[in-house]
C-alpha positions as CSV (number, residue, x, y, z in Angstrom):
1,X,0.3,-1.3,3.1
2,X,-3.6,-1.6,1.4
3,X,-5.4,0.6,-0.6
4,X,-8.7,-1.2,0.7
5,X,-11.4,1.7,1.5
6,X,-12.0,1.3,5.1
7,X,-15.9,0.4,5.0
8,X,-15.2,-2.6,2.7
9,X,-13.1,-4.8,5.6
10,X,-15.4,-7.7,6.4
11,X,-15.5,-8.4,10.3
12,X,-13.6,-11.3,10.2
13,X,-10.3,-9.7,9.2
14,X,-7.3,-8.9,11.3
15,X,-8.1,-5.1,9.8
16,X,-9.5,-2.9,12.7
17,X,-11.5,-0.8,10.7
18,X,-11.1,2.4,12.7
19,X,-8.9,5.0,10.9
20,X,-6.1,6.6,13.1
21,X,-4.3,9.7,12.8
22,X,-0.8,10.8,13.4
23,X,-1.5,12.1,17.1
24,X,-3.7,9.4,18.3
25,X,-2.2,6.4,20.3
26,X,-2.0,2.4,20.0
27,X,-1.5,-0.1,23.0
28,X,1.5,-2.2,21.2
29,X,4.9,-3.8,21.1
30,X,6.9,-6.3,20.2
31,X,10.1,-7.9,21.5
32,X,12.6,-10.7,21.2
33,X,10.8,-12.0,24.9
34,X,7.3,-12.1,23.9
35,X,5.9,-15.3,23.2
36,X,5.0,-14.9,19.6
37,X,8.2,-13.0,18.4
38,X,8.5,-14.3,14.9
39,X,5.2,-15.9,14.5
40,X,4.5,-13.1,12.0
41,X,7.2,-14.1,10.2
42,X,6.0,-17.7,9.4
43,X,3.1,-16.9,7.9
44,X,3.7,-14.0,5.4
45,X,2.0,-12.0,2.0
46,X,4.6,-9.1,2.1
47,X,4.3,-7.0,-0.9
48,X,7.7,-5.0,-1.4
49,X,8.0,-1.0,-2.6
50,X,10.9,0.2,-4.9
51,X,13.3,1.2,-1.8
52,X,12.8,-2.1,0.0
53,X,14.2,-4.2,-3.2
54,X,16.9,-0.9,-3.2
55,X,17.7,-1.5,0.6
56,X,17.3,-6.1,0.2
57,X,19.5,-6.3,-2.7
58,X,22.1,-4.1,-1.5
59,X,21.9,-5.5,1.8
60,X,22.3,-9.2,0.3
61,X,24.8,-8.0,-2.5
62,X,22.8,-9.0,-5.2
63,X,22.1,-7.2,-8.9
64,X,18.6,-6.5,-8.8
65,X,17.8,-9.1,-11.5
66,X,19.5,-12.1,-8.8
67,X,17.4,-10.6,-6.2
68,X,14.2,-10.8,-8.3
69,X,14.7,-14.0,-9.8
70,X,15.6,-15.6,-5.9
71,X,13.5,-13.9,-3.6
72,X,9.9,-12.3,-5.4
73,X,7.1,-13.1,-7.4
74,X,5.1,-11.0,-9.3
75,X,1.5,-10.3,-9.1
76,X,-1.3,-8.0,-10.4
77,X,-1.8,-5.0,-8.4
78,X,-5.4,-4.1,-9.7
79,X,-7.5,-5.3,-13.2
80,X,-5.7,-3.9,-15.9
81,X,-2.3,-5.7,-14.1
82,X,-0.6,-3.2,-13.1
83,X,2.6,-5.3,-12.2
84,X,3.5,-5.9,-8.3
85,X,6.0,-7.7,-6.6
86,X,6.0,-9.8,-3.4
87,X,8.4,-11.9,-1.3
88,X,8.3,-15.2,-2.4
89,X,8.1,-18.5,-0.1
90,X,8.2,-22.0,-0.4
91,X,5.8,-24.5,-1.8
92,X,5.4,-26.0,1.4
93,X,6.4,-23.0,3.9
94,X,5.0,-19.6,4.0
95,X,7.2,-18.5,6.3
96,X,9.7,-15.7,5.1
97,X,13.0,-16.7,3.4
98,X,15.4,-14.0,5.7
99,X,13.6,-15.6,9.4
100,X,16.5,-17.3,10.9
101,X,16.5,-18.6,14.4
102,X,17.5,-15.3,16.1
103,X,14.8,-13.7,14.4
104,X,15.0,-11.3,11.2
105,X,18.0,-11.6,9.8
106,X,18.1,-8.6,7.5
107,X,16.3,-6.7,10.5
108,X,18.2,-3.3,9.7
109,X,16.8,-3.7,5.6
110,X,13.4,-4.7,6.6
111,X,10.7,-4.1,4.2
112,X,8.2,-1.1,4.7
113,X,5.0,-3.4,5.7
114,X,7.4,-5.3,8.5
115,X,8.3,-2.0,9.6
116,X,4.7,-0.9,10.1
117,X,3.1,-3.6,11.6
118,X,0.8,-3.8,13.7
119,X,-0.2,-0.8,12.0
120,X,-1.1,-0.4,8.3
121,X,-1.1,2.5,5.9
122,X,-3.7,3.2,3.8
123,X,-3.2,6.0,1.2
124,X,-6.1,7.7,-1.5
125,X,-6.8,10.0,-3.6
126,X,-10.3,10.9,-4.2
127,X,-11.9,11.7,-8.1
128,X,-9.8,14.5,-9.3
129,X,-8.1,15.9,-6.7
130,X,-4.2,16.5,-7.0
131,X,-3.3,15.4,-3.1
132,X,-3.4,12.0,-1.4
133,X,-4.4,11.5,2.2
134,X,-2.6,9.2,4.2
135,X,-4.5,7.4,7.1
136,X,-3.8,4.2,9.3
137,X,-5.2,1.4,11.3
138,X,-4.8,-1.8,13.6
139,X,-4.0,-4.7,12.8
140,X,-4.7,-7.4,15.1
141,X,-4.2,-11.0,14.3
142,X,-5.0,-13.6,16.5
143,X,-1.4,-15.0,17.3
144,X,-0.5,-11.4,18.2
145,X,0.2,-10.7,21.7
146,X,1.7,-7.3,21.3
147,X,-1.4,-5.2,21.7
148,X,-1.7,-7.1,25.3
149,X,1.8,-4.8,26.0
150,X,1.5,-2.2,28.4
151,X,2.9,0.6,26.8
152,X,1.0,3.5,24.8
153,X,2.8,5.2,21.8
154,X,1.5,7.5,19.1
155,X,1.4,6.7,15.0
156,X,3.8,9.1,14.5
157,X,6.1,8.0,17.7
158,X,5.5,4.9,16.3
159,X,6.5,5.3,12.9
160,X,10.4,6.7,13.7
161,X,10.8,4.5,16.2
162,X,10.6,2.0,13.3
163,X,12.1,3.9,10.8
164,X,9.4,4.3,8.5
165,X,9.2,7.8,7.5
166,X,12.2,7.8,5.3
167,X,10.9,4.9,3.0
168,X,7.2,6.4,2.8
169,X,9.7,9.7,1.8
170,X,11.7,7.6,-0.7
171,X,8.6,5.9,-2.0
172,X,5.6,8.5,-2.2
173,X,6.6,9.9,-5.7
174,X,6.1,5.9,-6.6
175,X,2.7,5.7,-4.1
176,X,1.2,8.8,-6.0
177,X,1.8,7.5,-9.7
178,X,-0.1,4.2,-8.3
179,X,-2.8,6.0,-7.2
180,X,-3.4,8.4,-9.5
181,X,-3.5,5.8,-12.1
182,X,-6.1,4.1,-10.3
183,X,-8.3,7.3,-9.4
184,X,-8.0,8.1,-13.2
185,X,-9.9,4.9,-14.0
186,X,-10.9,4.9,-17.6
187,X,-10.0,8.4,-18.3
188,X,-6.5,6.9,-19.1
189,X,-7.9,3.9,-20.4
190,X,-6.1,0.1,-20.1
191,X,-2.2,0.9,-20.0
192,X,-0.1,-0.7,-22.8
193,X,2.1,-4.0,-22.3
194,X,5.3,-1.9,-22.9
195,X,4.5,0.7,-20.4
196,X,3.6,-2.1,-17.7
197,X,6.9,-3.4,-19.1
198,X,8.4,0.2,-18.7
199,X,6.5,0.7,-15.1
200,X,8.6,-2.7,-14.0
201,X,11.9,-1.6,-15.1
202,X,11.7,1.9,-13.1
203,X,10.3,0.6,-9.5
204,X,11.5,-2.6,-9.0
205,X,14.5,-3.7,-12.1
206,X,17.0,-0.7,-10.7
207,X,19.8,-2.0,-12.1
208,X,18.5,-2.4,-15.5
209,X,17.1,1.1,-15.3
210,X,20.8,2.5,-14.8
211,X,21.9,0.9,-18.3
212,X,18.8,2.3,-19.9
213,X,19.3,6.0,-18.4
214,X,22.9,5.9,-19.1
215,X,22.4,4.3,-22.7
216,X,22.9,6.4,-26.2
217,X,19.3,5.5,-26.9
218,X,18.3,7.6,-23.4
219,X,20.3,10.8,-24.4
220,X,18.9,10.7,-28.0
221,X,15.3,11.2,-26.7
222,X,16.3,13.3,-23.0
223,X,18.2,16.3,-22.2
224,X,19.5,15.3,-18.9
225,X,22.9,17.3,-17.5
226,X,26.0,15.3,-17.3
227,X,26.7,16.4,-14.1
228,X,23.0,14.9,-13.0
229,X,24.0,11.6,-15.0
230,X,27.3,11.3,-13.5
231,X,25.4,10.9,-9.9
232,X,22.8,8.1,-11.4
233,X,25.8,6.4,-12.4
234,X,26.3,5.6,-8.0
235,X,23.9,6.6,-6.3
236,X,20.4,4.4,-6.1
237,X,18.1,6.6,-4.4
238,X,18.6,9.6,-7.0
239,X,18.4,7.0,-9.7
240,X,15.0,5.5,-7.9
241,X,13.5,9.1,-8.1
242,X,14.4,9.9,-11.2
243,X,13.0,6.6,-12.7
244,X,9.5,8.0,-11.1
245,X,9.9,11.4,-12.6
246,X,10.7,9.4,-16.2
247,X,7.3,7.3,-15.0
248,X,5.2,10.4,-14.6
249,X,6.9,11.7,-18.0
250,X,5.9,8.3,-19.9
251,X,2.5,7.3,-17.9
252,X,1.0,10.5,-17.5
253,X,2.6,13.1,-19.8
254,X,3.7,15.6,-17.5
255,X,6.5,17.2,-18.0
256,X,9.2,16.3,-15.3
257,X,12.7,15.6,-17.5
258,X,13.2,17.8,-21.0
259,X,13.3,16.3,-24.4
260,X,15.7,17.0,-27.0
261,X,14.7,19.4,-29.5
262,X,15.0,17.5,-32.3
263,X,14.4,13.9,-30.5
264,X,11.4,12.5,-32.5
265,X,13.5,12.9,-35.6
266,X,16.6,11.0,-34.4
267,X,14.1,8.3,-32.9
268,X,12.9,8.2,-36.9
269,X,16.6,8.3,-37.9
270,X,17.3,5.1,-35.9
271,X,14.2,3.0,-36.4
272,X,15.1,3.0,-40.0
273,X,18.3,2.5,-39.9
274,X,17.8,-0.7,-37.7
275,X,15.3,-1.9,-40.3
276,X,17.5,-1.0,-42.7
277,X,14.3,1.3,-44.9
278,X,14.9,1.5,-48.5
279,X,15.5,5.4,-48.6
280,X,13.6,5.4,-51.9
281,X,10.7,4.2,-49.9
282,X,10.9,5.3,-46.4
283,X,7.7,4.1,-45.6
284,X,8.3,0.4,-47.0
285,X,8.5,-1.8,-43.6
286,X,8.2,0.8,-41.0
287,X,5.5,1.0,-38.8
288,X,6.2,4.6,-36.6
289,X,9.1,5.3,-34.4
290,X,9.4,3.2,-31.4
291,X,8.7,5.4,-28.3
292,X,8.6,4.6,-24.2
């Protein structure tokens, strides 16, 4: 997946810079008999979404801390380092950690890019405008010989065949905070440390943002129904959703989850308390209430 504006691809790149729609068709496929299967996986830069670390680290039984800490590396999405996450390799092979010999062996709990290819999705938003468009393209590397297949099939054929469509569902909530961040520009100006901090903890750390929902310092501040806490508790991909709602809440004040009414106050309360504040002096020591 790239946010690269079409027009920008140099004409060296395995990009095909033409833009395709849902309806239009692609000459491709790929199978266990064709003579590259797999070389795609020995040469990867796969950058992973919040559902393809949910779907990895279940898959692999792993806390989402072990799966970090194994399997990715972080990077910088765009200049004010907006924090990203890739699969990681070794020093001296780039090919993918889960290629075995038969081929891919989390195959069913691919991530979204392996599930596209050889397409790729490019998603913007343009200057103040509330909707992102969604538009794809080719790509055509040279050890590629699926695009020499005879068979025809449409993006959008294309895409469930793969099983694609449910995580683009799963992740656009996540896709749109991304891009509207970037289409904001300086209007929101550089983003803090803690909210990159906070920004990592909701897409990628899902584990660790269970403890924080369900913690005493989460229900001081929201006014979430126990009933609607009682399913974050279990189930990932309500907890995943609701960590992007809390994101839209934290990154771009709207107002997705309600506060408690007298939440500011309590935040006071507690602050002092942990700083133990002389109450003859409140102010001695305390530097503002500590917010997300």
């Amino acid at each position: 997946m790239t946010d690269i504006p079409l027009d920008s691809i140099p004409n060296h790149s395995p990009l095909n810079p033409v833009k395709l729609s849902l309806d239009e068709n692609i000459q491709f496929r790929c199978h266990k008999d064709i003579a590259c299967f797999n070389e795609c996986c020995k040469r990867i830069d796969i950058t992973l979404t919040p559902y393809d670390i949910l779907r990895l680290k279940t898959k692999l039984g792993l806390s989402s801390a072990e799966f970090l800490g194994q399997y990715t590396l972080p990077y910088e999405m765009d200049s004010h380092s907006m924090p990203g996450v890739k699969i990681k390799t070794a020093d001296d092979n780039p090919a993918c950690p889960f290629l075995s010999e038969t081929g891919c062996s989390v195959y069913e709990d691919r991530p979204t890019v392996c599930r596209y290819y050889a397409l790729g999705l490019m998603s913007m938003r343009k200057e103040n405008s509330a909707i992102d468009e969604d538009t794809y393209f080719l790509i055509h590397e040279d050890h590629c010989l699926g695009h020499q297949e005879s068979r025809t099939v449409t993006v959008a054929d294309y895409r469930k065949e793969q099983g694609v469509e449910e995580y683009d569902q799963i992740n656009r909530d996540w896709r749109q905070i991304i891009l509207k961040k970037r289409s904001a520009g300086p209007t929101i100006g550089k983003p803090s440390q803690r909210s990159f901090q906070f920004f990592f903890l909701c897409s990628y750390n899902l584990d660790g943002l269970r403890d924080f929902v369900l913690s005493d310092g989460f229900s001081e501040v929201y006014d979430v129904e126990s009933a609607i806490l009682d399913i974050l508790k279990t189930d990932d991909v309500m907890l995943l959703s609701f960590g992007f709602k809390l994101l839209k809440q934290v990154l771009f004040g709207e107002n997705t989850i309600p506060l408690q009414a007298d939440a500011m106050q309590k935040r006071v309360e507690r602050r002092r308390e942990d700083l133990n504040v002389d109450p003859e002096d409140p102010n001695k020591n305390y530097d503002g209430p500590e917010m997300i």
